[in-house]
C-alpha positions as protocol buffer text, in pm:
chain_id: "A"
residue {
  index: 1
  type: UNK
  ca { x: 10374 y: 6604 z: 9804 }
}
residue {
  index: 2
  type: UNK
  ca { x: 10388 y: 6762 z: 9471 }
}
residue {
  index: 3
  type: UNK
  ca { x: 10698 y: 6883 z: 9340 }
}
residue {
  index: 4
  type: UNK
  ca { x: 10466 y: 7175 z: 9191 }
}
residue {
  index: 5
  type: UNK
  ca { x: 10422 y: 7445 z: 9480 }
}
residue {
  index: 6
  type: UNK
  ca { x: 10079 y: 7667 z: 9490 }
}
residue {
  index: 7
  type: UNK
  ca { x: 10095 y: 7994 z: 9636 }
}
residue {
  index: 8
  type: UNK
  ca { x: 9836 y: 8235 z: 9666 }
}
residue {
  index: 9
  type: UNK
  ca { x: 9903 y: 8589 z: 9748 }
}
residue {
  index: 10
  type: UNK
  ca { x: 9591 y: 8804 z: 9932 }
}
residue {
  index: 11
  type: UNK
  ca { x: 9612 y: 9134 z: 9949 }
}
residue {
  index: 12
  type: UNK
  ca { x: 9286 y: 9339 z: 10127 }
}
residue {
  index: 13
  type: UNK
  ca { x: 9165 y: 9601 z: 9859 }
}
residue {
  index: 14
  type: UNK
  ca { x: 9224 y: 9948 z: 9999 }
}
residue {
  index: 15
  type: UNK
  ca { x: 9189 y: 9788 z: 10382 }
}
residue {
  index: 16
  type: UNK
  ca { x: 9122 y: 10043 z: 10598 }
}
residue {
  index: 17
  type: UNK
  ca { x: 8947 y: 10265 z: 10393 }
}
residue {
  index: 18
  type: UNK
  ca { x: 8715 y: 10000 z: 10257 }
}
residue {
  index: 19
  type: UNK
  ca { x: 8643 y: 9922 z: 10673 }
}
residue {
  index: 20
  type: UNK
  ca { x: 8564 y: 10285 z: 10737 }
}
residue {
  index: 21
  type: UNK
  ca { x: 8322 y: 10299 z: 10419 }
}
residue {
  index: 22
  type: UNK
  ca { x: 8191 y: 9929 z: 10521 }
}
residue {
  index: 23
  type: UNK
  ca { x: 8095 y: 10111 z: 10908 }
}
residue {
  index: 24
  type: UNK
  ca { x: 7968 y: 10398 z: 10751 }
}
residue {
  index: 25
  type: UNK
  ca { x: 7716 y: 10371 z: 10475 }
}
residue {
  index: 26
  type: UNK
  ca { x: 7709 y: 10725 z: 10432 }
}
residue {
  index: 27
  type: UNK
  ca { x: 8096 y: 10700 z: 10291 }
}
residue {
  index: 28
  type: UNK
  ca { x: 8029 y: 10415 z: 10004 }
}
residue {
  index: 29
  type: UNK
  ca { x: 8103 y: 10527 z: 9716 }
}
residue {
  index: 30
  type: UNK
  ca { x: 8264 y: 10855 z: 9794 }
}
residue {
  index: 31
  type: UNK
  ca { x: 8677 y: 10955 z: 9819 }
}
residue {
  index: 32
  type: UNK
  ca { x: 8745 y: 10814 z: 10126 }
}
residue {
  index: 33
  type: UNK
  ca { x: 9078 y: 10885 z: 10295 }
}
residue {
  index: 34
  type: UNK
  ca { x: 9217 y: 10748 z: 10607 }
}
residue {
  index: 35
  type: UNK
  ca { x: 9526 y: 10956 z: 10761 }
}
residue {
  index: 36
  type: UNK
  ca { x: 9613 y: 11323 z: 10642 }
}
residue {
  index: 37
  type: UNK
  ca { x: 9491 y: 11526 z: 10927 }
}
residue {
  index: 38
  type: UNK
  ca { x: 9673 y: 11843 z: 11124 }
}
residue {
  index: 39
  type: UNK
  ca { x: 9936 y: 12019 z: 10881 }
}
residue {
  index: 40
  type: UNK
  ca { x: 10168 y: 11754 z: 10852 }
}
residue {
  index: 41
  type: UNK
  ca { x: 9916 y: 11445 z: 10874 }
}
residue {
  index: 42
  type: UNK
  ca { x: 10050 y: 11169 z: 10563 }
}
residue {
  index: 43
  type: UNK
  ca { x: 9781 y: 10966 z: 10396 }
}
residue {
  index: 44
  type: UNK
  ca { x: 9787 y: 10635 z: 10554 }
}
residue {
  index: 45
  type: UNK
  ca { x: 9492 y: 10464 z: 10279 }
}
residue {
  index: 46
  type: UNK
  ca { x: 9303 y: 10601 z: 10009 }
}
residue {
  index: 47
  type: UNK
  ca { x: 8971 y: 10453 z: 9864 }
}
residue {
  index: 48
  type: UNK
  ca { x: 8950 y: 10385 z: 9482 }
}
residue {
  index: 49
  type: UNK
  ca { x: 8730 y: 10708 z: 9442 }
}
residue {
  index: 50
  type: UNK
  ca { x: 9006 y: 10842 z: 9615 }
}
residue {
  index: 51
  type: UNK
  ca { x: 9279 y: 10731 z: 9392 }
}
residue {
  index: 52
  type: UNK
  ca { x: 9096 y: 10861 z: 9102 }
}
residue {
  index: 53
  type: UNK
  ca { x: 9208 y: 11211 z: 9230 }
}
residue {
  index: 54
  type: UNK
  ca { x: 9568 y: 11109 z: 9225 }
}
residue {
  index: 55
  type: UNK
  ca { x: 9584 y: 10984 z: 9607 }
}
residue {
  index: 56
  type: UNK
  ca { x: 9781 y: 10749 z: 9755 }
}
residue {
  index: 57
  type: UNK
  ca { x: 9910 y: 10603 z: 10044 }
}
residue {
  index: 58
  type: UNK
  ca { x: 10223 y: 10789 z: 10180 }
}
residue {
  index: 59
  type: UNK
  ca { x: 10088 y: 11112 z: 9998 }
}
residue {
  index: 60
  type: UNK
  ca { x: 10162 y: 11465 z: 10242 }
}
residue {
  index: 61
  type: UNK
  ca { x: 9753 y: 11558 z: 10361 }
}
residue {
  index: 62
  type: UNK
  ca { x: 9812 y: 11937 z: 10211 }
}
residue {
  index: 63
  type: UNK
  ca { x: 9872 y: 11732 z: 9879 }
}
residue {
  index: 64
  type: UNK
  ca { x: 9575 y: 11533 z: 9924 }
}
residue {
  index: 65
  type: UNK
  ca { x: 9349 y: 11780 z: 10019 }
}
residue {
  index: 66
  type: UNK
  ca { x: 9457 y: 11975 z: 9717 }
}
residue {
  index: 67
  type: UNK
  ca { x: 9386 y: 11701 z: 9468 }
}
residue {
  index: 68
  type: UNK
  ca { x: 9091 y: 11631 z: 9634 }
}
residue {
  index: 69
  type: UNK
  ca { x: 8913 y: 11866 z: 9791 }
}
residue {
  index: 70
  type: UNK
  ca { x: 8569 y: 11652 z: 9873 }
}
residue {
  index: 71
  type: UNK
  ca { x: 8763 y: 11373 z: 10005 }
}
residue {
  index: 72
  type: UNK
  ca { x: 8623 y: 11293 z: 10355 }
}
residue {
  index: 73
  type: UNK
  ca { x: 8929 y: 11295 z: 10584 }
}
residue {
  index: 74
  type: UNK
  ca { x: 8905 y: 10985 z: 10874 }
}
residue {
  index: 75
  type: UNK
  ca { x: 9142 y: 10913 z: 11156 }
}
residue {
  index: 76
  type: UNK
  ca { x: 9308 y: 10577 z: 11156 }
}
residue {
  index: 77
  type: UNK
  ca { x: 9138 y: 10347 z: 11438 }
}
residue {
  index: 78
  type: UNK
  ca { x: 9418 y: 10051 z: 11437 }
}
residue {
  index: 79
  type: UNK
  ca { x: 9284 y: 9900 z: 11700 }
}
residue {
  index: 80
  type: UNK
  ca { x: 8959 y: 9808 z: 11489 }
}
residue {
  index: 81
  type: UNK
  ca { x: 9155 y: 9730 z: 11142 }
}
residue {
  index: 82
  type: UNK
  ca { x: 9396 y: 9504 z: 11365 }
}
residue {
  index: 83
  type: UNK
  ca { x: 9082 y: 9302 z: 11515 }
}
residue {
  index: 84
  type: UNK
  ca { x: 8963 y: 9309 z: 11136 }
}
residue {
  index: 85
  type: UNK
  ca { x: 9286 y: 9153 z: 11045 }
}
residue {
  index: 86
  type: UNK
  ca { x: 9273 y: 8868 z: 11299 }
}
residue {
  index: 87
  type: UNK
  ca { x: 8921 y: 8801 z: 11185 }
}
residue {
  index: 88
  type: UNK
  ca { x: 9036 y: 8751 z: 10856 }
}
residue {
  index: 89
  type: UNK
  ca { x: 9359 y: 8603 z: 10874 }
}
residue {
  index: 90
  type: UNK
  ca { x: 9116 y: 8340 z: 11108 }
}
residue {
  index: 91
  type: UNK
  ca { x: 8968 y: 8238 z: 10738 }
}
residue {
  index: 92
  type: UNK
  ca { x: 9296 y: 8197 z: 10562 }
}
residue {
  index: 93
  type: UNK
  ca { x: 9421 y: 7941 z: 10848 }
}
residue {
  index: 94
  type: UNK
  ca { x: 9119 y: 7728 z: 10751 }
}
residue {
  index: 95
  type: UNK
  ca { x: 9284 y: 7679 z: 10410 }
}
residue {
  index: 96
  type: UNK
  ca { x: 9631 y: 7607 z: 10550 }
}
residue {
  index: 97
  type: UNK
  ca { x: 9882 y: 7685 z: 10876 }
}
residue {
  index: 98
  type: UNK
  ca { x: 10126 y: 7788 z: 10644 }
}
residue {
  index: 99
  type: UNK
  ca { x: 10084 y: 8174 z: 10629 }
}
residue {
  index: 100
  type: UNK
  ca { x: 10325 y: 8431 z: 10607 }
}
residue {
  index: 101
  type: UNK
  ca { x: 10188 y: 8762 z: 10704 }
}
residue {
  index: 102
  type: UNK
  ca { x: 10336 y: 9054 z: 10543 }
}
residue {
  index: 103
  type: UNK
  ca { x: 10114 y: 9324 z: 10674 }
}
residue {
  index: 104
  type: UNK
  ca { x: 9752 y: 9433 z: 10824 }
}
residue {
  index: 105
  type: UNK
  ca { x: 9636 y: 9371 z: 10508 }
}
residue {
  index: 106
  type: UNK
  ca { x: 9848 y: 9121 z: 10291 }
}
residue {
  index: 107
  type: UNK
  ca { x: 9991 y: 8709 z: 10339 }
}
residue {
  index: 108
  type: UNK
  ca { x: 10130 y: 8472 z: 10157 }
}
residue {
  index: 109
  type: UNK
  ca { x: 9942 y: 8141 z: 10200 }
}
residue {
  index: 110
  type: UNK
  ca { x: 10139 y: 7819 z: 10074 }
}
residue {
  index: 111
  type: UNK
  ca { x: 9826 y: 7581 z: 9984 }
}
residue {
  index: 112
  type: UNK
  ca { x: 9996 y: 7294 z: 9812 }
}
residue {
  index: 113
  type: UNK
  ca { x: 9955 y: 7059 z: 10099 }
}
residue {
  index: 114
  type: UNK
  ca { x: 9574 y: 7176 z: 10083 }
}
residue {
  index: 115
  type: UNK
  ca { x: 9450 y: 7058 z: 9743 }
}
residue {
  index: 116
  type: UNK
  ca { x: 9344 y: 6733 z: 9793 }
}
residue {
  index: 117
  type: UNK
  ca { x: 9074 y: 6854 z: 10068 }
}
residue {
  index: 118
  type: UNK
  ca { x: 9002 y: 7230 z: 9910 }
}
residue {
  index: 119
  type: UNK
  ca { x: 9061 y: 7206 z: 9522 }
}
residue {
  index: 120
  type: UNK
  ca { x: 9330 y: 7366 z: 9329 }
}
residue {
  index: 121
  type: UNK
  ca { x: 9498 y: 7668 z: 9307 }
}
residue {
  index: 122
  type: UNK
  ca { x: 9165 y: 7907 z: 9190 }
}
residue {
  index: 123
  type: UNK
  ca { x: 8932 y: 7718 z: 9337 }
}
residue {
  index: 124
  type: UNK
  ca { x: 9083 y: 7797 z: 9652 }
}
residue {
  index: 125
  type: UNK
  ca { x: 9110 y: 8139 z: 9587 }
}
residue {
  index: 126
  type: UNK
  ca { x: 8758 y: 8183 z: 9507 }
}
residue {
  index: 127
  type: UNK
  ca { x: 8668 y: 8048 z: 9832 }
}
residue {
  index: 128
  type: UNK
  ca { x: 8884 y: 8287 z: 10008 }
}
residue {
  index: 129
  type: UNK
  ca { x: 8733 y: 8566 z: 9860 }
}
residue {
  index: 130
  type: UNK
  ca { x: 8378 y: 8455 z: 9877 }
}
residue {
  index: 131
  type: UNK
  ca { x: 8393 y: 8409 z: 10242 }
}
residue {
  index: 132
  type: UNK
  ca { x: 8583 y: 8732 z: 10336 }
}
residue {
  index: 133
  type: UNK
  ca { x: 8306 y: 8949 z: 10121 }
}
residue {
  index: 134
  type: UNK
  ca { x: 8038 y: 8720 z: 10301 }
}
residue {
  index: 135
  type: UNK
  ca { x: 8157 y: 8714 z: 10637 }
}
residue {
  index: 136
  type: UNK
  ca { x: 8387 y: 9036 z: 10711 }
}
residue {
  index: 137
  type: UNK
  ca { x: 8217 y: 9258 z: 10414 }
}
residue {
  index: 138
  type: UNK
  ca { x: 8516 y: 9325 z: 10281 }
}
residue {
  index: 139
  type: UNK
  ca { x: 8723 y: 9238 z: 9922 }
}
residue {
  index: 140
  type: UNK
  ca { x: 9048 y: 9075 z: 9850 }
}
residue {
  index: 141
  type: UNK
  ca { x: 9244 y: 9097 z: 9550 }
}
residue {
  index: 142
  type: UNK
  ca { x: 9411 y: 8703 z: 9525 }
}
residue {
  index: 143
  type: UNK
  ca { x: 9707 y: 8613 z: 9308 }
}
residue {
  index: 144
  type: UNK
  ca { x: 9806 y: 8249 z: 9261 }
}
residue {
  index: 145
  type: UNK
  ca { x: 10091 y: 8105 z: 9098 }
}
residue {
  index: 146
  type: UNK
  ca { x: 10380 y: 7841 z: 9157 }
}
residue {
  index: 147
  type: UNK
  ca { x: 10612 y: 8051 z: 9381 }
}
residue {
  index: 148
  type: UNK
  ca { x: 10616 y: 8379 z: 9567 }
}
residue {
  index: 149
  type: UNK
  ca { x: 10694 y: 8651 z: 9358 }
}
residue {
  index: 150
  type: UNK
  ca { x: 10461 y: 8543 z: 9108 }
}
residue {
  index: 151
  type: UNK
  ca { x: 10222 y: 8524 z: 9303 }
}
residue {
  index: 152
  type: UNK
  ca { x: 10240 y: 8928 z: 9428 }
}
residue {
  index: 153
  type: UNK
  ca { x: 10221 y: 9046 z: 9087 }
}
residue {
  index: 154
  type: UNK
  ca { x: 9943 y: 8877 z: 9032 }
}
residue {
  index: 155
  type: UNK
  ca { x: 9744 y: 8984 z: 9335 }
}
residue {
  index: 156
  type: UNK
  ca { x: 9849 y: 9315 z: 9203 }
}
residue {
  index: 157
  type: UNK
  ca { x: 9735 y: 9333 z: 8833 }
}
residue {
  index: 158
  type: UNK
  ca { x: 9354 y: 9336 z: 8841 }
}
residue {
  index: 159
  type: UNK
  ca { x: 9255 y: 9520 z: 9144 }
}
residue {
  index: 160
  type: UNK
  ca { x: 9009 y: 9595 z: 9315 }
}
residue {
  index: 161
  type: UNK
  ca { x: 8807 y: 9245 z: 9341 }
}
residue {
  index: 162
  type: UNK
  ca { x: 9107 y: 9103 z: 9137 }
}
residue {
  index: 163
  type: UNK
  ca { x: 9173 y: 8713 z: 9135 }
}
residue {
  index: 164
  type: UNK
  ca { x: 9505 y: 8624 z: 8869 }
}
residue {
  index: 165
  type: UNK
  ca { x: 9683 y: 8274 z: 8809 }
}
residue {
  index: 166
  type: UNK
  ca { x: 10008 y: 8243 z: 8656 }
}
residue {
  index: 167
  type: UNK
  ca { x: 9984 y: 7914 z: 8493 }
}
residue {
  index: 168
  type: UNK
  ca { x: 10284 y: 7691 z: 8529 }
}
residue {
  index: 169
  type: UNK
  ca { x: 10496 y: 7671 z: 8244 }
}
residue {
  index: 170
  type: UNK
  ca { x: 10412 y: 8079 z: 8121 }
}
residue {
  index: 171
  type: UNK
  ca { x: 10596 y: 8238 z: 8366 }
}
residue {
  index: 172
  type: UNK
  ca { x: 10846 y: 8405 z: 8117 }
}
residue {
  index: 173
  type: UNK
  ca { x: 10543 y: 8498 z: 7858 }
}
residue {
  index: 174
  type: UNK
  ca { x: 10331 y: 8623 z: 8169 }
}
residue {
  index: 175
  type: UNK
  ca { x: 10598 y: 8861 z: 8281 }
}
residue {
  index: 176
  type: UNK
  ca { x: 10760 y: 8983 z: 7943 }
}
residue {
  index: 177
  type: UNK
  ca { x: 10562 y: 9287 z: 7865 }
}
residue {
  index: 178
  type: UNK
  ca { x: 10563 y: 9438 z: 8243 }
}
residue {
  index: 179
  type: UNK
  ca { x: 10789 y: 9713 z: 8352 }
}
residue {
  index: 180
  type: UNK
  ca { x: 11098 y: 9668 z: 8496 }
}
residue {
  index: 181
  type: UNK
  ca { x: 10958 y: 9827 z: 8792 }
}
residue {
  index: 182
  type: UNK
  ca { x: 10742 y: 9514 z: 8897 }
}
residue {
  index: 183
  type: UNK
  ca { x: 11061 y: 9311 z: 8990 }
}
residue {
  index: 184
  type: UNK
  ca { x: 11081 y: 9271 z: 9367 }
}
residue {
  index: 185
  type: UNK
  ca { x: 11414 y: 9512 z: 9461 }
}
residue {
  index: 186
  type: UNK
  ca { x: 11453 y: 9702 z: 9162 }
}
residue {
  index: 187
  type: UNK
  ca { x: 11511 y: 10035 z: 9319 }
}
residue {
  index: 188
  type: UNK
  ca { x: 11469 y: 10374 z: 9146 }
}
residue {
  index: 189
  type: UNK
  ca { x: 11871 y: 10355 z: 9103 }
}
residue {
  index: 190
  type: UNK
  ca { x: 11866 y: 10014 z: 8908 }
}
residue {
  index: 191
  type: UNK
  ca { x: 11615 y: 10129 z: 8697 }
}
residue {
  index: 192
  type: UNK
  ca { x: 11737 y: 10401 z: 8587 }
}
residue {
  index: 193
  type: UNK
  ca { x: 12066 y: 10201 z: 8503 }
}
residue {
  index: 194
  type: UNK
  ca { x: 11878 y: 9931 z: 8279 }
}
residue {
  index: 195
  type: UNK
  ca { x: 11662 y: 10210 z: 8102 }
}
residue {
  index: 196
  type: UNK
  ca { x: 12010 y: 10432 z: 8019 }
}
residue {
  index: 197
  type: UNK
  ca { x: 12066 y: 10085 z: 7882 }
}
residue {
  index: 198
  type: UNK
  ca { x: 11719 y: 10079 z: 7668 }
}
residue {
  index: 199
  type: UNK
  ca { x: 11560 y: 9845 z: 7912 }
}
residue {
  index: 200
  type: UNK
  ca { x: 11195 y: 9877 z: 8024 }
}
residue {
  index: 201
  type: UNK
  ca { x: 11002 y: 9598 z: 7985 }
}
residue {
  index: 202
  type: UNK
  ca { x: 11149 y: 9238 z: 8184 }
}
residue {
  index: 203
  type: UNK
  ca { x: 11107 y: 9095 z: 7836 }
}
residue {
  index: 204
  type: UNK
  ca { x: 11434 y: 9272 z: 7739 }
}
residue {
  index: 205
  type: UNK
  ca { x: 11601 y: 9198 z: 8090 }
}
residue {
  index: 206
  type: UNK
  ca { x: 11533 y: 8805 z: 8011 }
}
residue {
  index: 207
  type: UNK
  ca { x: 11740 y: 8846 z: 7660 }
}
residue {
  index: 208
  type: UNK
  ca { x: 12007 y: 8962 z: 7808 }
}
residue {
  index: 209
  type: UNK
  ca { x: 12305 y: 8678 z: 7948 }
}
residue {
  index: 210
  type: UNK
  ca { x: 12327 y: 8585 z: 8309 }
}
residue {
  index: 211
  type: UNK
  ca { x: 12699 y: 8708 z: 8254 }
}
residue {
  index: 212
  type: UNK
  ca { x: 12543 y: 9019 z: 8154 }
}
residue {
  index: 213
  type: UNK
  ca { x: 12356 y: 9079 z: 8479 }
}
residue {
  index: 214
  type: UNK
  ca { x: 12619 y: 8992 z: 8690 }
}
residue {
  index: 215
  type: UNK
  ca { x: 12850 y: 9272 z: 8487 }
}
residue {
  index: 216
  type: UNK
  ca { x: 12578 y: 9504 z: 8521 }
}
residue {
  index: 217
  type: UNK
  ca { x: 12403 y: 9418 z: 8857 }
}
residue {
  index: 218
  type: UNK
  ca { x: 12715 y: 9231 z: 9068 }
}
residue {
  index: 219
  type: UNK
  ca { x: 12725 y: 8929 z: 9201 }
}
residue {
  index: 220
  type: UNK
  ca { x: 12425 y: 8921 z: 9404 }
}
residue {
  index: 221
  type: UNK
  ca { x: 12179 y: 9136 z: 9258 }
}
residue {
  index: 222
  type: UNK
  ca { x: 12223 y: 8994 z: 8874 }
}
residue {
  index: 223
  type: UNK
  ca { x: 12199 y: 8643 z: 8960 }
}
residue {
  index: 224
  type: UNK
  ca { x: 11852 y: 8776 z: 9209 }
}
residue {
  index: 225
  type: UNK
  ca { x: 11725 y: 9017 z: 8892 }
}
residue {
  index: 226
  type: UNK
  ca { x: 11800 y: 8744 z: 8638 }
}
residue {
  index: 227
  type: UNK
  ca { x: 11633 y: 8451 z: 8842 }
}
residue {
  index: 228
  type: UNK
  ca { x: 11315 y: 8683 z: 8857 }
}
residue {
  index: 229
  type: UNK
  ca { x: 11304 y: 8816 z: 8511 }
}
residue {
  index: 230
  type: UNK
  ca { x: 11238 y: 8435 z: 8396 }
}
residue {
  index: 231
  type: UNK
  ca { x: 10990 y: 8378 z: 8709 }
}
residue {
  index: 232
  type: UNK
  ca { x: 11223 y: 8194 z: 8953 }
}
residue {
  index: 233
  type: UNK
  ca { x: 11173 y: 8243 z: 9302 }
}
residue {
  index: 234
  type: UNK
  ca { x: 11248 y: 7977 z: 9587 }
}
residue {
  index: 235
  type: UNK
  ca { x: 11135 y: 8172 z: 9883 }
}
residue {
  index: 236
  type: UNK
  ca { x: 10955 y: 7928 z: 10092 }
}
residue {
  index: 237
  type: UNK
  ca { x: 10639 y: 8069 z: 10280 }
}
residue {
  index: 238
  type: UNK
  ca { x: 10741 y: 8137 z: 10652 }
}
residue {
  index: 239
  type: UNK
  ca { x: 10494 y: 8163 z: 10884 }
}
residue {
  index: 240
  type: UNK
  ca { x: 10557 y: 8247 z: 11256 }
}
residue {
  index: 241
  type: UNK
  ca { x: 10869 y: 8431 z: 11179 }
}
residue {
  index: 242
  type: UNK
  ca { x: 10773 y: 8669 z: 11397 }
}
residue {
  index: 243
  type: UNK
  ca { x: 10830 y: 9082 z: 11344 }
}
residue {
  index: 244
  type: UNK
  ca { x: 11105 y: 9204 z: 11072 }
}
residue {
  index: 245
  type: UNK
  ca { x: 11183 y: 9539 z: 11269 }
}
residue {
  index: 246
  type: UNK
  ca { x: 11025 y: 9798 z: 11522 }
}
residue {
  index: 247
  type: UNK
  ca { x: 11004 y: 10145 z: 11487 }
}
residue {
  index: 248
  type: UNK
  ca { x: 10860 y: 10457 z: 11642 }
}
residue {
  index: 249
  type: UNK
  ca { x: 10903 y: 10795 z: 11433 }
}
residue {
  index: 250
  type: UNK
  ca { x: 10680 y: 11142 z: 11460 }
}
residue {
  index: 251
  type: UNK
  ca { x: 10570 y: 11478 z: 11234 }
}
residue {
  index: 252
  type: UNK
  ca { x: 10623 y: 11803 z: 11393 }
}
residue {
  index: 253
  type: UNK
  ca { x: 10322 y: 12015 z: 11256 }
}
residue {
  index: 254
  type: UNK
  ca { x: 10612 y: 12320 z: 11258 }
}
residue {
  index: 255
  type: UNK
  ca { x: 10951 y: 12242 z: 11081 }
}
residue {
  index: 256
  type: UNK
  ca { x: 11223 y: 12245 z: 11424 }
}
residue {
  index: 257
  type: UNK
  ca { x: 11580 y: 12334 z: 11400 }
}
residue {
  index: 258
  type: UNK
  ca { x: 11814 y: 12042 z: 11431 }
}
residue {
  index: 259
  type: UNK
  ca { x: 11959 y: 12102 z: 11804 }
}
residue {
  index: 260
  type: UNK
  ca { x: 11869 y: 11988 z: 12182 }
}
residue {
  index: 261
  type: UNK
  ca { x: 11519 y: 11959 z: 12085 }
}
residue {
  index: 262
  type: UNK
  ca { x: 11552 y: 11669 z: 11810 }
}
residue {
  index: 263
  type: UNK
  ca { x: 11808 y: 11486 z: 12028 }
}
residue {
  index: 264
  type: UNK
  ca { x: 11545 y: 11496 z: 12249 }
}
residue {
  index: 265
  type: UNK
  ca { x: 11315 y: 11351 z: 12020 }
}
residue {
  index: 266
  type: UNK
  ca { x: 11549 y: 11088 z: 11924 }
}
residue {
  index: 267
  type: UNK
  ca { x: 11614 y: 11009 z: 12281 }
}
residue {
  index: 268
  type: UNK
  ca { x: 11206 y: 10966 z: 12310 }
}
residue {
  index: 269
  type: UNK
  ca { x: 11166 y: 10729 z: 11988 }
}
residue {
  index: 270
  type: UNK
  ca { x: 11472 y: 10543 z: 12089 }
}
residue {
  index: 271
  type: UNK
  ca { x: 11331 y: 10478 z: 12484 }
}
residue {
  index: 272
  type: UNK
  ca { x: 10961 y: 10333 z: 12298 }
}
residue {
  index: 273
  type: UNK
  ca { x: 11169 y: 10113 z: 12044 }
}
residue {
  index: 274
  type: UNK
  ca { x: 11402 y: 9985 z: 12334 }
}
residue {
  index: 275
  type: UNK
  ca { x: 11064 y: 9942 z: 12552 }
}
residue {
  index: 276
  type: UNK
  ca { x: 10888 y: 9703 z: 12279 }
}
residue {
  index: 277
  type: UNK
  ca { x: 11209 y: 9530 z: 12189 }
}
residue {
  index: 278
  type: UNK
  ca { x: 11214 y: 9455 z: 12598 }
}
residue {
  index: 279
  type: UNK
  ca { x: 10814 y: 9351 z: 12627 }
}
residue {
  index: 280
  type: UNK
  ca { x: 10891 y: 9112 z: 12353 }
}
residue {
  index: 281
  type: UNK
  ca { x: 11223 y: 8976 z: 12448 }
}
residue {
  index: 282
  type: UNK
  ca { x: 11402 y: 9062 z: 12115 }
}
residue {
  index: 283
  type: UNK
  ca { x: 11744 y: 9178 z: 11996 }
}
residue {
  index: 284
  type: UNK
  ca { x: 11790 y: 9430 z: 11753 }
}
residue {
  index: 285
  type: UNK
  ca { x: 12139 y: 9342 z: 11517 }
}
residue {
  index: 286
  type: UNK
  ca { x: 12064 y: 9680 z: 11292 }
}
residue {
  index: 287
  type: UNK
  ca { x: 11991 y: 10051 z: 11408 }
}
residue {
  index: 288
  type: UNK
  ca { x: 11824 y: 10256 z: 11126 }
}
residue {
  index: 289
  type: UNK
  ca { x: 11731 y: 10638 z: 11174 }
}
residue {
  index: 290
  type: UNK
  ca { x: 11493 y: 10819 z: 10910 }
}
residue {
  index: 291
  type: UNK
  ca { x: 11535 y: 11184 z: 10868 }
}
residue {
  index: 292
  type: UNK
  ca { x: 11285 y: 11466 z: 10672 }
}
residue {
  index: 293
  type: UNK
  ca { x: 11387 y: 11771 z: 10553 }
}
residue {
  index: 294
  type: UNK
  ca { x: 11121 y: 11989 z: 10427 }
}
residue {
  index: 295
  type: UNK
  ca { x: 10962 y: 12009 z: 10147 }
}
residue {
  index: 296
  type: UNK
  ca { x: 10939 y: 11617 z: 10180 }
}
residue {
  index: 297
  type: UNK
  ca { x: 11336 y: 11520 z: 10107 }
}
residue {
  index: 298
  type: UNK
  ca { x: 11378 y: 11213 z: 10337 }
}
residue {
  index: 299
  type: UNK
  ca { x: 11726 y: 11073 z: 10424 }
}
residue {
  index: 300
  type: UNK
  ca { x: 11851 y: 10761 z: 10652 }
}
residue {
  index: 301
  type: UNK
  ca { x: 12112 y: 10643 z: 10751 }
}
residue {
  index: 302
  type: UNK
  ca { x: 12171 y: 10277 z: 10966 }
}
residue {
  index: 303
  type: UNK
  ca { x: 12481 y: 10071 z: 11123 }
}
C-alpha cells in the first residue's frame, strides 16, 4: 500500500435545488430556492442564481424573499433527494468501500487502495463526475488531495462543476493565502482572537511557533490549528460509523411565551428523539437543547 494516502472529497453542487431545477425544466436557469415557506420557513438550499441575490442556506424566508423577490419558492421533498443520494452514493462505492458520508450531499472517499484498477487521484475524480452528470443529471464539485482536510477545501474553492488537487508536497504554499476562516474549527471567537493579533491569512498562522499556538490556542486547539495551518491532518476515512447525533426541533410561525406551552414542546421533541434513538438501538452520552429568541438570536446549551 502506499504510504501516500488519496482522498477525494465530493460535495453535490447546490443538491436539492439543482434536483428540483433537473425535474422541472421550467426552473433551469432561474433563482431557485428550496425551504423558506409560511412566516418563519428557513432556506434549506439555494440555486447559484439564487445566491447571486445574497441567499443562502440557513437564511430566515422573509430575508430571502426580500433579496429576492422572483425567486421561485419549493418545498423540500426528502424523500426524493434521499433516494437521489443512495443513487449516487451507489457510484462512489464502485470506486472504493471506503466512504465516509458526511451528509445528503457530501463524502469523503479514501481511493488509495483504488489506483491500480481506476487511475490516480484526478483521473478518478473525473470519472466520478462524468458519471453522476451522465447518469443522475446532476454536478459534483470534487476535491482531491493527500488527507482529509485538504481535500474539503478543495472541493470547496472552484464551485459549481469544480474539480481541485492539492499536490503533495504544496500543502503549505496551497493554503498560505486563504483566510483563517477555512481552517476546520476556527470558530467566530478564535478568529477574532488571531485577527486582534493581525492574523488573517493561514500564511501568518504557519509563521508563528507551535509554542505560540499552544499559548494562544491551549493545549488542544494550538497543537489541532497548528497541524492544519501546515496541511496535516490524520483523520482516517470512516465509513459505516453510523449517525453522529439525532435531533428533532420546530418554528412557531407566532413568537410563544416561554411557559407550559414550550415545556410542552420540549416534552414533544424529546418523545421523537427518544423514539428514533429506540428504533435504532442507540445511546445518547450528550443532551443538547437549541433555543431562538427573536429576531434570529439563537442560544444552546448541552450536558
Amino acid at each position: 500500500m502506499p504510504k501516500t494516502r488519496v482522498i477525494l472529497h465530493a460535495d453535490m453542487d447546490s443538491f436539492f435545488a439543482a434536483i428540483e431545477q433537473r425535474d422541472h425544466p421550467e426552473y433551469r436557469g432561474k433563482p431557485v430556492i428550496v425551504g423558506g415557506l409560511g412566516l418563519r420557513g428557513v432556506v434549506s438550499t439555494a440555486s447559484y442564481e439564487a445566491r447571486k441575490y445574497g441567499v443562502h442556506s440557513a437564511l430566515p424566508g422573509a430575508l430571502a424573499r426580500e433579496r429576492c423577490p422572483q425567486g421561485i419558492f419549493v418545498p423540500p421533498r426528502m424523500s426524493v433527494y434521499a433516494e437521489e443520494s443512495r443513487r449516487i452514493f451507489d457510484i462512489y462505492r464502485q470506486y472504493t468501500p471506503e466512504i465516509e458520508p458526511l451528509s445528503l450531499d457530501e463524502a469523503f472517499l479514501d481511493v488509495t487502495g483504488s489506483r491500480m484498477i481506476f487511475g490516480d487521484g484526478m483521473q478518478i475524480a473525473r470519472s466520478i463526475k462524468s458519471r453522476v452528470h451522465a447518469e443522475r443529471g446532476l454536478r459534483v464539485s470534487v476535491g482531491v488531495a493527500s488527507n482529509k482536510f485538504l481535500a474539503k477545501i478543495g472541493s470547496d474553492l472552484d464551485k459549481p462543476d469544480g474539480l481541485v488537487l492539492v499536490p503533495e508536497g504544496q500543502e503549505i504554499a496551497f493554503l498560505a493565502d486563504l483566510p483563517i476562516s477555512r481552517l476546520w474549527g476556527m470558530g467566530p471567537k478564535s478568529q477574532e482572537r488571531l485577527e486582534n493579533l493581525g492574523i488573517f491569512r493561514i500564511q501568518q498562522l504557519q509563521e508563528l511557533s507551535l509554542e505560540r499556538c499552544l499559548r494562544i490556542f491551549g493545549e488542544s486547539m494550538g497543537h489541532h490549528f497548528h497541524e492544519l495551518s501546515h496541511g496535516r491532518d490524520s483523520r482516517p476515512v470512516q465509513g459505516g460509523s453510523g449517525p453522529k447525533s439525532i435531533s428533532h426541533e420546530t418554528t412557531f410561525d407566532v413568537d410563544i411565551p416561554l411557559g407550559v406551552r414550550t415545556d410542552r414542546v420540549l416534552l414533544e421533541l424529546s418523545e421523537s428523539v427518544g423514539a428514533r434513538l429506540r428504533r435504532k438501538g442507540l445511546r445518547a452520552q450528550v443532551v443538547r437543547l437549541k433555543l431562538r429568541f427573536p429576531p434570529f438570536e439563537t442560544h444552546s446549551r448541552q450536558r
